[in-house]
N, C-alpha and C positions, 0 to 999 in steps of 0.2 A: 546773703545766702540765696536768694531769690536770683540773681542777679545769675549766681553758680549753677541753680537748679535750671533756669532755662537756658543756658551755655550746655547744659548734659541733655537738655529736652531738643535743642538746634542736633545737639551730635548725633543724636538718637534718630533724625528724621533723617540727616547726611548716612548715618549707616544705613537705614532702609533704602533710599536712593541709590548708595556706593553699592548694595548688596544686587539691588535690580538688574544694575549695569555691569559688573562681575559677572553674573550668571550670564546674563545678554554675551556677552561679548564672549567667555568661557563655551557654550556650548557652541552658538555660533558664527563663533568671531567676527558676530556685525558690533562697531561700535556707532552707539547711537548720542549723537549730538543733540537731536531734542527730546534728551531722555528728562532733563529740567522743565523744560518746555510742557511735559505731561504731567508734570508737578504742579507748575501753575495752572494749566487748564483742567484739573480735577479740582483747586482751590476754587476759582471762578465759578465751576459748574457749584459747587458744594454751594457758595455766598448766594447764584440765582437761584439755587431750590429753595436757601431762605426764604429767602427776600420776596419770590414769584407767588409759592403756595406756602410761606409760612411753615415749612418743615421744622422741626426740632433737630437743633445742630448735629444731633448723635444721631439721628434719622438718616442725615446727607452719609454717613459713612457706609453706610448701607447701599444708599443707592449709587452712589457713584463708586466704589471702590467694583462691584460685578460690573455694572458699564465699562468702566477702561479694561477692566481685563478681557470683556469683549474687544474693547477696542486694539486690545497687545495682540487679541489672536490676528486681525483685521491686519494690524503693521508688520506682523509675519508672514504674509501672505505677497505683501508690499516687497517684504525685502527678501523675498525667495530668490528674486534675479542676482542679486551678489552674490548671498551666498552661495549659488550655484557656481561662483566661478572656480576657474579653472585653476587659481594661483592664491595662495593666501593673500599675497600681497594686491591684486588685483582686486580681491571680495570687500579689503578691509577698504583701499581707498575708494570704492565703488560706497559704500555702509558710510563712510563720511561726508560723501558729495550728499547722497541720496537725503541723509538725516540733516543734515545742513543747510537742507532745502525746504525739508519738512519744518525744523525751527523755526526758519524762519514766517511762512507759512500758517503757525499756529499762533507765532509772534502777532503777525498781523491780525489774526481770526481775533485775541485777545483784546488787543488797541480799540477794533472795532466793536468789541463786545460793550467794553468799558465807556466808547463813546457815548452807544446806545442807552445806557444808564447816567452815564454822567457823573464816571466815577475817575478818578484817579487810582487807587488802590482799590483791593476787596478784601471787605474783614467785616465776620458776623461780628455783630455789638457783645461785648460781654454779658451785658444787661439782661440779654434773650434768653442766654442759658441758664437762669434763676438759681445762681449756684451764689455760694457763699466765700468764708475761708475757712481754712483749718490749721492748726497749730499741731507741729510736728517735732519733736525736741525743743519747746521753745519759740521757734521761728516760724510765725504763722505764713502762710503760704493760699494763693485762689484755687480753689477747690481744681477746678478747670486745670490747672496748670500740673496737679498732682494727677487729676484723673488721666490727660494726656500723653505724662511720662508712663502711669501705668500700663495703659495700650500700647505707646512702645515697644517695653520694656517683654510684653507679653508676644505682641508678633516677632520681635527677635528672638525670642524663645521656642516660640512658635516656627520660624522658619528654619532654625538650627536644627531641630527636631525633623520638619521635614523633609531636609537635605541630606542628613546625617544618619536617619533611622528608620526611612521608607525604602520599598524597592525602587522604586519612580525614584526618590533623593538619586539613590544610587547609579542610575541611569543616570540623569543631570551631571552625576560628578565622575562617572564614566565618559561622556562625552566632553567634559571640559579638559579632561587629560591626555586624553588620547579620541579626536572623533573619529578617524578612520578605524582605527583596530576597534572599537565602539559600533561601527555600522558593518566590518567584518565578524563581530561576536552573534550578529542578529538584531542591534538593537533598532528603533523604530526612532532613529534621529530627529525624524520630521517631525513626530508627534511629540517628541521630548522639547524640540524646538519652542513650536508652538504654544506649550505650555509654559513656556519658558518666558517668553515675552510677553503674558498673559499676567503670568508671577509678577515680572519687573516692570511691566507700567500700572498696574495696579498697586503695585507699594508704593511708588512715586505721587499716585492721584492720592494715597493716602497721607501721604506726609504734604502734600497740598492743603489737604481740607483739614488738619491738622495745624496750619500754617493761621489760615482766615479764620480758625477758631478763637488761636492765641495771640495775631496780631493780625498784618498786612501783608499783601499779596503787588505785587505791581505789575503789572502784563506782558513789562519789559524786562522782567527779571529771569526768565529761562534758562537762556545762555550762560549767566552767573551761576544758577545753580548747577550745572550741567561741569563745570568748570570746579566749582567746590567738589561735587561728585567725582570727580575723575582725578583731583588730588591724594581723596581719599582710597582711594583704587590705587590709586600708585604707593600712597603710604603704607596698606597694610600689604601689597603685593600682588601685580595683576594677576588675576584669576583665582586668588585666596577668599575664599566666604569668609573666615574667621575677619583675615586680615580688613576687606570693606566692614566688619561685623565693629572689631575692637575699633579701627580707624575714624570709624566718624565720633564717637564715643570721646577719644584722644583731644582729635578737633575743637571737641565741640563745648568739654572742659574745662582746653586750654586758653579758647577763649572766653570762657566765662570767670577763669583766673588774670587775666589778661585787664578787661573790664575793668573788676572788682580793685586790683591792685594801681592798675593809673588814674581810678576815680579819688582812690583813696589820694592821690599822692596831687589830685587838682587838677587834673585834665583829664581833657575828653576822651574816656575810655570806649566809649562806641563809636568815633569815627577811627579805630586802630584795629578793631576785631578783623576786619575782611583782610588786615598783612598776614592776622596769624598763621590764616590755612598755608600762604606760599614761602614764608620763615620756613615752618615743617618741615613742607616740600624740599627747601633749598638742603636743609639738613640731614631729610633721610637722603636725597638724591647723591649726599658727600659721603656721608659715614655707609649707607647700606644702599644700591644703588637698585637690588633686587625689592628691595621694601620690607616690612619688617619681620613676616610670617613665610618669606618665599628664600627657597633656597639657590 
């Protein structure tokens, strides 16, 4: 059961990810390659503000989740030059080189971060967060790992609400369907923009520091997430919220049934989880090629 609950706690951080980068690319069709990339380095920061001054793990989400979103408005700014271009096709592969460059970039910043400590991975101890278990039908479970999916479970409630039942959502989802008839209505794209990518890497730095609460983080792990993210994007349908929203959820499930079922049966059900995202893929890409929410 444990084993399921954190399979739906993985899915739960891939749909705040798959949701960032949806929005990202839907309003302004940049797609960002080290969108994972801001994943792990909001993990990193979250493990140094331990580890430096002894923060309390639920502290770091505080502090770093406003920092990257300062930091989303910062790489809006960065990628004004694509999106300025003249050709869709022109902006999107200009938004690939550019973020591609930047992963890599942050890749490094990481490796070196980690040197400077002398870490391999980064993950606050469980220890530190003085927490217990709890027993929930039964099946007792670490508090940590309950409290986690609950934050989840709460910011994707949270952002569906935002998207779906503000004016500002409404903007956002005016611009992802149409942005020219969008900035022929009046509307203020730039500043939709920017908020935009403010949103999507600060959910990212979230489901980071999320990450080094409940396990391990590795410096070199960007790109993979970034790649799980963009499966899920394609599973639930590019530019569908719901669809990134249900998609990582699917995922993250499937492999915790996945796990659960080839442990039972004697084998190493954790070195098989990372086929399940691209099985999916292979499957929605046959039967629904639109993905699962998009018509």
């Amino acid at each position: 059961m444990t084993i399921l609950i954190q399979g739906i706690l993985f899915g739960g951080i891939l749909s705040m990810m798959a949701v960032g980068l949806t929005l990202i690319f839907g309003v302004t069709r940049v797609l960002n390659i080290a969108h994972g990339d801001f994943l792990v380095l909001g993990g990193i920061t979250a493990a140094i503000l331990f580890e430096a001054f002894g923060l309390n793990p639920f502290l770091t989400l505080v502090a770093v989740v406003p920092l990257f979103a300062v930091i989303g408005v910062l790489f809006s700014f960065l990628m004004r030059k694509p999106m300025s271009s003249r050709t869709a096709e022109v902006g999107l592969a200009s938004s690939v080189l550019v973020t591609l460059g930047l992963s890599n970039l942050i890749e490094g910043l990481g490796v070196r971060i980690a040197g400077l400590f002398g870490y391999n991975t980064f993950a606050i101890p469980g220890s530190a967060l003085g927490l217990g278990t709890i027993t929930i039908g039964g099946v007792t479970l670490t508090t940590l790992l309950v409290i986690s999916f609950v934050i989840i479970v709460a910011i994707s409630v949270g952002m569906t609400v935002f998207v779906y039942r503000t004016s500002f959502g409404a903007l956002m989802r005016a611009s992802m369907s149409d942005r020219e008839a969008a900035i022929m209505l009046g509307a203020d794209v730039s500043r939709v923009s920017i908020v935009t990518f403010a949103i999507g890497i600060a959910l990212a730095s979230l489901g980071g520091t999320i990450i080094v609460m409940v396990g391990s983080l590795d410096p070199n792990s960007g790109l993979p997430f970034t790649i799980d993210a963009l499966t899920v994007v394609v599973l639930g349908g590019l530019g569908s919220f719901y669809g990134a929203l249900i998609g990582g959820f699917i995922i993250g499930l499937s492999q915790g049934i996945v796990q659960v079922v080839l442990t039972i049966a004697g084998l190493n059900g954790g070195a098989w989880v990372s086929v399940v995202p691209l099985v999916i893929l292979i499957i929605i890409l046959i039967i629904k090629p639109t993905g699962l929410l998009k018509r």
